[in-house]
C-alpha positions as CSV (number, residue, x, y, z in Angstrom):
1,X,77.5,115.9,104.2
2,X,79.3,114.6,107.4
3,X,81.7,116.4,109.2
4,X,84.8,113.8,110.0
5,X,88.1,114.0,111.9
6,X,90.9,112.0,111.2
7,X,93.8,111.7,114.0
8,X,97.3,111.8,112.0
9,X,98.4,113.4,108.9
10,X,100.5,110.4,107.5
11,X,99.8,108.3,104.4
12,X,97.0,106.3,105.9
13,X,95.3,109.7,107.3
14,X,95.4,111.3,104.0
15,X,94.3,108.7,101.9
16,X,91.4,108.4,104.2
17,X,90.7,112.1,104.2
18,X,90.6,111.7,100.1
19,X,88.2,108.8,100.1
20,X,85.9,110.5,102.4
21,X,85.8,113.9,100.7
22,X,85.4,112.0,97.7
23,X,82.2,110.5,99.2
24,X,80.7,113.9,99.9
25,X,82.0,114.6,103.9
26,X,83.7,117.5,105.1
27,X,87.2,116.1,106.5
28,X,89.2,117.4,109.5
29,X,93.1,116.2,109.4
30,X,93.7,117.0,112.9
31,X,98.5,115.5,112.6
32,X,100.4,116.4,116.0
33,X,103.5,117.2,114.4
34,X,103.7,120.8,113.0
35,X,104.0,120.4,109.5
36,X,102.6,118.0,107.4
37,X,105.6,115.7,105.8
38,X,107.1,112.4,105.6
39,X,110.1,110.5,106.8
40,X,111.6,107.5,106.0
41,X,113.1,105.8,102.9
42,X,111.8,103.5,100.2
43,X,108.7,101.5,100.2
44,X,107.3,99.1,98.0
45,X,104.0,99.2,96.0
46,X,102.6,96.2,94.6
47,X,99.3,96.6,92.3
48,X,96.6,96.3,94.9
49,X,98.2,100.0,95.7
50,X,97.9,101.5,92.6
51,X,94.1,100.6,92.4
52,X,93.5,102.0,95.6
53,X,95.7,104.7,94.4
54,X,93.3,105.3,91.6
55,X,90.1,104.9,93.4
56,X,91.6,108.0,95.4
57,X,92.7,109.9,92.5
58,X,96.2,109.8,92.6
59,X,97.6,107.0,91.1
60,X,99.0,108.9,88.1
61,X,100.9,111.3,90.4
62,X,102.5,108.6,92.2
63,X,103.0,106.6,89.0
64,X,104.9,109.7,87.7
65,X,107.4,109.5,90.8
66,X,107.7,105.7,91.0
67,X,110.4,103.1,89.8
68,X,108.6,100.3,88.0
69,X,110.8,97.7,88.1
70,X,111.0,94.3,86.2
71,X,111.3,91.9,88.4
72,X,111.8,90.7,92.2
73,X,114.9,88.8,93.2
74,X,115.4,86.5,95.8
75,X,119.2,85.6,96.1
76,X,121.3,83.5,98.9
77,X,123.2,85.6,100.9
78,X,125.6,83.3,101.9
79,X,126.7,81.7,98.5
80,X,125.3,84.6,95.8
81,X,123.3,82.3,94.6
82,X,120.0,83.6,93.1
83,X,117.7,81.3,94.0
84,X,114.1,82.5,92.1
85,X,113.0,85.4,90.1
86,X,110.0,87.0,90.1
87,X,109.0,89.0,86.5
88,X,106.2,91.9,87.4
89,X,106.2,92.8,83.6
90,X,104.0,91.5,81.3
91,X,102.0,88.1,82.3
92,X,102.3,90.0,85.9
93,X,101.0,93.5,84.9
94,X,98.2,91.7,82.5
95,X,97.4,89.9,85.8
96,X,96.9,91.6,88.1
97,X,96.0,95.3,86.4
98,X,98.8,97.7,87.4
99,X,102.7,97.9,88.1
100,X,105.0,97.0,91.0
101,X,106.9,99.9,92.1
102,X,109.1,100.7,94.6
103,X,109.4,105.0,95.5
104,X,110.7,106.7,98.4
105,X,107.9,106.8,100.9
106,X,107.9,110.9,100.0
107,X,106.9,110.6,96.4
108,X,103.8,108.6,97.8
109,X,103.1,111.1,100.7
110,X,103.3,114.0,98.3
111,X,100.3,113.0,95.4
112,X,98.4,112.7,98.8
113,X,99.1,115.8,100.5
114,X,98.7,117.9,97.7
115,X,95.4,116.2,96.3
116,X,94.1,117.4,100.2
117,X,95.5,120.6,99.6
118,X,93.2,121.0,96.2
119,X,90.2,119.9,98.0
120,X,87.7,122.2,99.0
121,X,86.7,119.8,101.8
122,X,89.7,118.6,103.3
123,X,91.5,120.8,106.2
124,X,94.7,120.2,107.4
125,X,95.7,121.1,111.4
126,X,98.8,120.6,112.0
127,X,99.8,121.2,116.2
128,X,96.6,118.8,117.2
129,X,97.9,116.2,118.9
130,X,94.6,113.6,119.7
131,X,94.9,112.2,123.0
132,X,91.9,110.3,123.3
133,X,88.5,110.5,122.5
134,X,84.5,110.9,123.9
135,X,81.2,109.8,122.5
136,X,77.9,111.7,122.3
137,X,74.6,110.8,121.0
138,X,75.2,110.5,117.3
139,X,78.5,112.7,118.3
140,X,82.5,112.0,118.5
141,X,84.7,114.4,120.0
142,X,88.6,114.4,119.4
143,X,90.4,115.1,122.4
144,X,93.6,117.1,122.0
145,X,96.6,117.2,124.0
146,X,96.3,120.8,125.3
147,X,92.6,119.5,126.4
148,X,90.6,121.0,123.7
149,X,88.0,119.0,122.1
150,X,86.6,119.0,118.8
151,X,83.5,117.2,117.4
152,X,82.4,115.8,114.5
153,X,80.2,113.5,113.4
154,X,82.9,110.4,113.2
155,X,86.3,109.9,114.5
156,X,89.2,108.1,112.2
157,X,92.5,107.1,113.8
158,X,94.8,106.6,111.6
159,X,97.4,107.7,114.3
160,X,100.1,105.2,113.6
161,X,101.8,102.3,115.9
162,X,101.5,103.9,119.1
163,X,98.2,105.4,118.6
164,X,96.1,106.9,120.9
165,X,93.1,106.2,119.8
166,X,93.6,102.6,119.5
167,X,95.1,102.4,122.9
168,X,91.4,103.8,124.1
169,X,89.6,101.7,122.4
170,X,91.6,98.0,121.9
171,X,93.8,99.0,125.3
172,X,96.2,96.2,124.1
173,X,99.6,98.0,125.6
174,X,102.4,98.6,123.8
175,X,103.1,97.4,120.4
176,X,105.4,93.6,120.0
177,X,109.1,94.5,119.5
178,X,109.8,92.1,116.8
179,X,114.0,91.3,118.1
180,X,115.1,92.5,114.2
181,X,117.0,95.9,114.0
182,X,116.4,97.3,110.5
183,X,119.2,99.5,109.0
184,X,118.5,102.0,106.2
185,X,120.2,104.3,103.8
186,X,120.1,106.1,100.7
187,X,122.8,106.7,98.5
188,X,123.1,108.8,95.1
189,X,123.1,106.6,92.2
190,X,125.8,107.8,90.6
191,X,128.0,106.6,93.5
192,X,126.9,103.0,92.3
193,X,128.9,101.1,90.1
194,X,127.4,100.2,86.5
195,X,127.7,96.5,87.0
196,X,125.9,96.7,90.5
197,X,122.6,98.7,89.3
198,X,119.5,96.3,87.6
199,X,115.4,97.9,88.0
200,X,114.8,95.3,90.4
201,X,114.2,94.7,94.2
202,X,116.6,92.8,95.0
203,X,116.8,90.6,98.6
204,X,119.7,88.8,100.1
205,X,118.8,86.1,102.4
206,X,121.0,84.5,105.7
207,X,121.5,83.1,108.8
208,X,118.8,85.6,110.8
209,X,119.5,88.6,108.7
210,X,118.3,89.3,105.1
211,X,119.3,92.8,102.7
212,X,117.9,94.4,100.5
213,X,118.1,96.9,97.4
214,X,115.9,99.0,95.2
215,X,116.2,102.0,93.0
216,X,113.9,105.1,94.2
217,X,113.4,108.9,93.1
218,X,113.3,108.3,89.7
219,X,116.3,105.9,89.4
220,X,118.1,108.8,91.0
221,X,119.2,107.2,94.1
222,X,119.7,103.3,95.6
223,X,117.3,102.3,98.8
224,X,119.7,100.1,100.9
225,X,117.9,98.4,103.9
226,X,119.3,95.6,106.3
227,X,118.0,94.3,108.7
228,X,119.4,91.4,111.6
229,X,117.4,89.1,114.0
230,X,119.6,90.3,116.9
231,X,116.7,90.0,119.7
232,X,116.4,94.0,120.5
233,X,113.9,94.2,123.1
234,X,113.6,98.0,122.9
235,X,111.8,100.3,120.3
236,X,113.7,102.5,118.8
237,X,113.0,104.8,115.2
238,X,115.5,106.3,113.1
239,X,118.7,106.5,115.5
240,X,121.6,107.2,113.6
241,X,124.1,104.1,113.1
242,X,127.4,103.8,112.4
243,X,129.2,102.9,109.3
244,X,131.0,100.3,111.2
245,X,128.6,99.1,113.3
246,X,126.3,98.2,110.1
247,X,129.0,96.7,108.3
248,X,129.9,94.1,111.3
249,X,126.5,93.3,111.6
250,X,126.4,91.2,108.8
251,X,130.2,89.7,108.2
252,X,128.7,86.6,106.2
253,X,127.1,89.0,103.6
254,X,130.1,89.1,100.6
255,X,130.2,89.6,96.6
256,X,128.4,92.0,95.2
257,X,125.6,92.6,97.8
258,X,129.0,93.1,100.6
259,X,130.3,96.1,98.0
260,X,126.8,97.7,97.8
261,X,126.7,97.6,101.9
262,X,129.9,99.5,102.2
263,X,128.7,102.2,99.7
264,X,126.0,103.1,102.6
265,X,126.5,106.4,105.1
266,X,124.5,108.2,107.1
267,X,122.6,104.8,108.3
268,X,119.6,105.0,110.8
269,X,118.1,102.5,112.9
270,X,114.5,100.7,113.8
271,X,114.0,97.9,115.8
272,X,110.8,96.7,113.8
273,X,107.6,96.1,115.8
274,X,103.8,95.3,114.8
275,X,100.6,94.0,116.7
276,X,98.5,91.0,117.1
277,X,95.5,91.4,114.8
278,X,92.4,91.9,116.6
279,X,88.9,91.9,115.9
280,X,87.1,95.3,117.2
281,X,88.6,98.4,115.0
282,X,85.6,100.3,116.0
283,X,83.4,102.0,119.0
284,X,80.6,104.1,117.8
285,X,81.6,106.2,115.6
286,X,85.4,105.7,115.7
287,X,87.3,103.7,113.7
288,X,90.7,102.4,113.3
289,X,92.9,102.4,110.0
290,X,97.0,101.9,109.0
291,X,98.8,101.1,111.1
292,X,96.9,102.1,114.1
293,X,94.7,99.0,113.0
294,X,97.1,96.6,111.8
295,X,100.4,97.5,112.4
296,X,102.5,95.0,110.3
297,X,106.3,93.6,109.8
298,X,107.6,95.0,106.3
299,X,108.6,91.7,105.0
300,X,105.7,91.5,103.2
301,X,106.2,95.0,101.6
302,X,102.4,95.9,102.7
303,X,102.1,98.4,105.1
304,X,100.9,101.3,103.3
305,X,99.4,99.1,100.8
306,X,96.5,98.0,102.9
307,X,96.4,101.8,104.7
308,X,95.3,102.9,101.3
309,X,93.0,99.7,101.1
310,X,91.1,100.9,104.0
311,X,91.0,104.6,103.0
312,X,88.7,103.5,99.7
313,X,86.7,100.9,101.2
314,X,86.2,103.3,104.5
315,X,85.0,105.9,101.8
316,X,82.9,103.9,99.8
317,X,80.9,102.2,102.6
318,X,80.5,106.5,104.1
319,X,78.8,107.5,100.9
320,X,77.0,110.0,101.3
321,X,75.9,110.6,104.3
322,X,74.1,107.5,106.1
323,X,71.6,107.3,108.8
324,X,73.0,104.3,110.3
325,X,77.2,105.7,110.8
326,X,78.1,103.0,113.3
327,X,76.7,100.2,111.4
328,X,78.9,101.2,108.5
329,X,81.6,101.6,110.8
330,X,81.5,98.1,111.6
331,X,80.7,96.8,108.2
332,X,84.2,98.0,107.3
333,X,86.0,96.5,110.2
334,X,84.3,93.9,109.2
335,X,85.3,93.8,105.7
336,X,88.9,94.6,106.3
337,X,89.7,92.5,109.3
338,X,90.2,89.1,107.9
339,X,93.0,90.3,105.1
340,X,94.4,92.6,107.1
341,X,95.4,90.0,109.9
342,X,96.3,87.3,107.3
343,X,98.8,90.2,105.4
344,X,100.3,90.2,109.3
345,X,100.9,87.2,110.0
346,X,102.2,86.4,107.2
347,X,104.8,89.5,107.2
348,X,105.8,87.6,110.7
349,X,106.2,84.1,109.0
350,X,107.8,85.5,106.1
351,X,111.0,86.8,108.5
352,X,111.2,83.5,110.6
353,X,110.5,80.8,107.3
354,X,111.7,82.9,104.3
355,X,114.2,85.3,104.7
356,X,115.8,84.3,108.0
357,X,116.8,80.4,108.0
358,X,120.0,78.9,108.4
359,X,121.7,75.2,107.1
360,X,119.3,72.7,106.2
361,X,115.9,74.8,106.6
362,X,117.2,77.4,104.2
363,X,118.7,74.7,101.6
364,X,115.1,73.4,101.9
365,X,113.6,77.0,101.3
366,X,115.9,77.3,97.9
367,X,114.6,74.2,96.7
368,X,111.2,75.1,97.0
369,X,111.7,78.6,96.0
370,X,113.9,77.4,93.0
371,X,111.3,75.0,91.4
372,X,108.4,77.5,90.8
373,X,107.7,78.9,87.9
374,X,106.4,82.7,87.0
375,X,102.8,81.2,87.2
376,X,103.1,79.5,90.3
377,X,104.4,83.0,91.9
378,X,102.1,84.6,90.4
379,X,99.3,82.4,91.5
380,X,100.3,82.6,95.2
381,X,100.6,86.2,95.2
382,X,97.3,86.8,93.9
383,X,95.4,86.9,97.1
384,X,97.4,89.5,97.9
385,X,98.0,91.6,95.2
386,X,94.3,91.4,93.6
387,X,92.6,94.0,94.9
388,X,88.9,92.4,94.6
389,X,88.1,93.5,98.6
390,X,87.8,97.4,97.4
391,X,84.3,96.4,96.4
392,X,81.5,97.7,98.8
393,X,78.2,96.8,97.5
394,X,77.6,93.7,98.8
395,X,77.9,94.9,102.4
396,X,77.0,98.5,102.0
């Protein structure tokens, strides 16, 4: 049995902590912020999650919580046209072994939190804010903001965008402010009128802006997130935004997806940003995982997806408790490098060819969109939403 600290207490630094006790270590969860929780509002889950999910033991729990929807709709924006449709039931499920789900980014945080609260093995610190870190011979120490050090055997980050230990180890600056301001709200479903609500994601496209629509908590409440490639240059997270300002932001958006815009209140505000994928994740006995290795764009609704990736295949290849700790370090940045970058770049193309085109390149993109079947979809998701990379054995 190792002893391992993990820097953050968000979903990627408790899944990790799960696949590692799992594996036999003792697990540290050293999270700055003084109580353990979750902000945010709706993410998406496509099956590669669950089966992470399950590897980590959780995937009933979040099941319980989640909205499995039917399908995934890709309308025009402009003229209300829906362009493709994407069914997740059936052929889809059969596929590719689980659901697609959409929750609020709580009902996913919580399964974890409390499965690390169960375990014997896992300790939670909140009030440790990890600065940095230092190597010894077959050593790591965590270094905390208030300068005390603690050691273990191996060093996680999982500490997020702006993470510390990525910025000691990479030392690639600051993360890439994407330009697009994201707007996001929740709103009771019982505000939403009947003819408005369908178990779908739903997603508007236009000229440099794109909306879109989900139910979360059960059905209980409507995820409402818009976002607008208006060339922000500065980071910001969850500013509040007003009613007015939201609603002028998009003045082409009408029908049925303008009504479900007004509906909002109490909008916040991120100007989206990722990273460049790189190819060292580790030094020694550190690693990076989340979004502290591979920050993405949302657009491709994987974020937390592959943070829950990394946590089983991290776990699996730290079985036990191996001689050679740095090798299997490696071995997993290794493993994980190559999808990881391709899910990023792809997030980034998906904003600029997809969801964000104007005149003839987004008459082009309905064509295209508009002539594939449930198969073809289905075919060119399956790289992503297989989840054949959680196997370790061949380079264990």
């Amino acid at each position: 049995m190792a002893d391992i600290l993990i820097a953050g207490g968000g979903i990627g630094g408790l899944a990790a902590a799960l696949g590692l006790a799992r594996r036999g270590h003792r697990v540290t969860v050293l999270e700055r912020r003084d109580m353990f929780t979750e902000v945010g509002a709706g993410i998406q889950l496509g099956p590669n999650a669950f089966a992470a999910l399950d590897a980590l033991g959780v995937g009933r729990e979040v099941r319980d919580r989640a909205v499995l929807v039917d399908e995934l709709r890709f309308m025009d924006g402009t003229t209300g046209e829906r362009v493709a449709t994407l069914p997740v039931t059936g052929a889809y499920r059969e596929r590719f072994g689980n659901p697609y789900a959409v929750v609020h980014r709580v009902d996913l945080y919580l399964p974890l939190l409390e499965a690390c609260r169960r375990d014997p093995d896992v300790e939670l610190r909140g009030r440790h804010h990890v600065v940095g870190y230092e190597q010894q011979a077959g050593r790591v120490s965590a270094v905390l903001a208030d300068g005390t050090r603690l050691t273990g055997d191996a060093l996680i980050g999982a500490d997020g965008l702006h993470s510390a230990v990525r910025a000691q180890l990479v030392g690639d600056g600051g993360p890439r402010v994407s330009g697009h301001t994201i707007y996001r709200a929740v709103i009771p479903m019982d505000e939403v009128p009947a003819e408005l609500r369908c178990n779908a994601v739903t997603l508007w496209a236009g000229p440099k802006w794109h909306f879109v629509h989900y139910p979360i908590a059960g059905g209980s409440h409507l995820n409402l997130a818009a976002t607008r490639d208006d060339g922000a240059t500065e980071a910001v997270a969850g500013v509040p935004a007003g009613r007015d300002d939201v609603l002028a932001s998009f003045p082409e958006l009408s029908g049925a997806a303008r009504r479900l815009l007004e509906l909002g209140r109490d909008w916040k505000a991120w100007v989206l940003c990722d990273r460049d994928p790189v190819d060292r994740w580790t030094d020694g006995r550190v690693a990076l995982l989340g979004d502290a290795a591979h920050p993405m764009l949302q657009y491709a609704a994987q974020g937390a997806c592959q943070a829950v990736e990394d946590a089983v295949v991290l776990g699996g290849l730290l079985d036990g408790c191996p001689a050679d700790f740095e090798q299997r370090l490696e071995k997993y940045g290794a493993l994980r490098r190559e999808r990881t970058a391709r899910v990023q770049l792809v997030a980034r193309e998906m904003g600029r060819r997809l969801y964000h085109p104007a005149g003839v390149a987004a008459r082009a993109r309905n064509d295209l969109l508009s002539a594939l079947s449930a198969r073809d979809m289905h075919d060119k998701l399956a790289w992503l939403h297989g989840s054949a990379d959680l196997r370790t054995e061949d380079v264990a």
